[in-house]
C-alpha positions as a Markdown table, in Angstrom:
| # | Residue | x | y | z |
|---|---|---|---|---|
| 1 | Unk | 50.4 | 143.1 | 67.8 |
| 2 | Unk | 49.1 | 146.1 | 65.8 |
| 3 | Unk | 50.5 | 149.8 | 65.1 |
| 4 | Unk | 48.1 | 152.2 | 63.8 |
| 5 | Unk | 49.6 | 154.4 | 60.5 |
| 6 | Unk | 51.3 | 157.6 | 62.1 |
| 7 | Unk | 53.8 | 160.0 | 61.0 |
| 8 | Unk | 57.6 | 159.2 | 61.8 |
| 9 | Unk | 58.4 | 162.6 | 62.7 |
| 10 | Unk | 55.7 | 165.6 | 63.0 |
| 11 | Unk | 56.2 | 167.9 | 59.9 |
| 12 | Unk | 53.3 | 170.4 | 59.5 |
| 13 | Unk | 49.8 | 170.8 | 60.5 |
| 14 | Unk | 49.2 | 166.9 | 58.5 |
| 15 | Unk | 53.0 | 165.5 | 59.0 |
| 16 | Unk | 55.3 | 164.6 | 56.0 |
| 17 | Unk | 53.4 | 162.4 | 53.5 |
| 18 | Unk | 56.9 | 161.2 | 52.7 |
| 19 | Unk | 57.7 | 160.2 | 56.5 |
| 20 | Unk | 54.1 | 158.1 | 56.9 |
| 21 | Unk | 54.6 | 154.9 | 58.1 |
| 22 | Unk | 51.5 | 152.8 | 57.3 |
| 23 | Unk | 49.4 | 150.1 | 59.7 |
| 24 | Unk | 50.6 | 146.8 | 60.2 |
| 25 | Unk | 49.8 | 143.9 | 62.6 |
| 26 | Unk | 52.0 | 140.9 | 63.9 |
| 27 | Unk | 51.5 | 137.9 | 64.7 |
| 28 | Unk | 53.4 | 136.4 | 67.5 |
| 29 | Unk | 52.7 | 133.5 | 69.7 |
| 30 | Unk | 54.5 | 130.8 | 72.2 |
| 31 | Unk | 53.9 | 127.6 | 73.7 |
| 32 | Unk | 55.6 | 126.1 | 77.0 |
| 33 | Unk | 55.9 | 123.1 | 79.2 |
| 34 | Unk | 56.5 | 123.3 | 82.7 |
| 35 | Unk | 57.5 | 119.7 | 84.3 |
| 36 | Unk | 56.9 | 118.6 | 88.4 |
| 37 | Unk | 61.2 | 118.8 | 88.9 |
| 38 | Unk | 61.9 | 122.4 | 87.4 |
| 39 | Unk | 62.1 | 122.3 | 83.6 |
| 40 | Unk | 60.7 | 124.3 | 81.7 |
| 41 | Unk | 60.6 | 124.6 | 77.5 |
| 42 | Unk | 59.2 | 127.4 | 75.6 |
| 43 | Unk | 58.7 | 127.3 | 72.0 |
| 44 | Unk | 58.2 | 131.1 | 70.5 |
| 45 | Unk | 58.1 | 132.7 | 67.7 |
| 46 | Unk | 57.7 | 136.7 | 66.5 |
| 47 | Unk | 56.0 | 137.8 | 63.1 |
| 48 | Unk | 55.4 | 134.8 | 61.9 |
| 49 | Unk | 53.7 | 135.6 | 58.6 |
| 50 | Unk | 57.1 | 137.1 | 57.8 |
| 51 | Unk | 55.3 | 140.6 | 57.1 |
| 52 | Unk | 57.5 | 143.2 | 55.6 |
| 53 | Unk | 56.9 | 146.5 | 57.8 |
| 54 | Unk | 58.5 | 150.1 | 58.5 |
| 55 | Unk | 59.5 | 150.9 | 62.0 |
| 56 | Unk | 61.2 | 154.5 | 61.3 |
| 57 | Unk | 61.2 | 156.8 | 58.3 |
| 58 | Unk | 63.5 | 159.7 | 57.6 |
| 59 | Unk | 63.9 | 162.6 | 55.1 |
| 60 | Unk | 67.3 | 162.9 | 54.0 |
| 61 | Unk | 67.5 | 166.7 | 53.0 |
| 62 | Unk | 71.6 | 167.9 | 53.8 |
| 63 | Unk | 73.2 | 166.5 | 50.5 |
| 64 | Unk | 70.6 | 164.9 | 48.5 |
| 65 | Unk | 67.2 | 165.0 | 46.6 |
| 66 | Unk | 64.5 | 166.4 | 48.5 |
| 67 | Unk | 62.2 | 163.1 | 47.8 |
| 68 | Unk | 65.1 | 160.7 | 49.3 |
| 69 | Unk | 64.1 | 159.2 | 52.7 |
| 70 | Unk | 65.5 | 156.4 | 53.9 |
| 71 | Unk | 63.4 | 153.5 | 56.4 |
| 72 | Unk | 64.3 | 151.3 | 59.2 |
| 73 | Unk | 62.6 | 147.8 | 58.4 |
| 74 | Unk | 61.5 | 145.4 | 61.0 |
| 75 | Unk | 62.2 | 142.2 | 62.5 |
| 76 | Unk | 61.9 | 139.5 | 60.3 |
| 77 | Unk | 60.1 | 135.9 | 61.0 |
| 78 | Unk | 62.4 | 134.6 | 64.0 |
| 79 | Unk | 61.6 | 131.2 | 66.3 |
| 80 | Unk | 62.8 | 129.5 | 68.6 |
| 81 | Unk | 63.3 | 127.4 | 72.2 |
| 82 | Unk | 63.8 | 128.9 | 75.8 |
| 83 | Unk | 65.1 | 126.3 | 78.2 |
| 84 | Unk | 64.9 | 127.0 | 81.9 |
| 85 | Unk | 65.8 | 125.0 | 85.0 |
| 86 | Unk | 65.1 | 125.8 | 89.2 |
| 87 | Unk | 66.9 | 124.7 | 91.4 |
């Protein structure tokens, strides 16, 4: 997966510099096995180069300094196994 930089929130003609969240890509991938009598075994996992990234950025301005934003970080690495039966 990859997100193009943009602006967290729309501030001006250019957006605040302050609120930009910059590009980042994912890597996420998953491997299953289906068997003849219904099982099924997934093995996934999500960011798996355990990349540090923003997902939302916000300028605190009621109470504090006007540079003080504060960011939303994403998902870190996370694996694991679905198991699935039909009956």
């Amino acid at each position: 997966m990859f997100r193009g930089a943009a602006n967290a929130h729309a501030v001006g003609t250019n957006g605040d510099p302050l609120q930009r969240i910059d590009s980042y890509g994912l890597f996420n991938a998953s491997i299953g096995l289906l068997s003849a009598n219904g099982w099924e075994a997934i093995l996934w996992g999500k960011n798996l180069t355990d990349k540090d990234y923003f997902t939302n950025i916000v300028r605190q301005w009621v109470g504090s300094s006007p540079g003080y934003v504060v960011g939303r970080i994403g998902m870190e690495r996370s694996f694991g196994v679905t198991l699935s039966y039909a009956f």
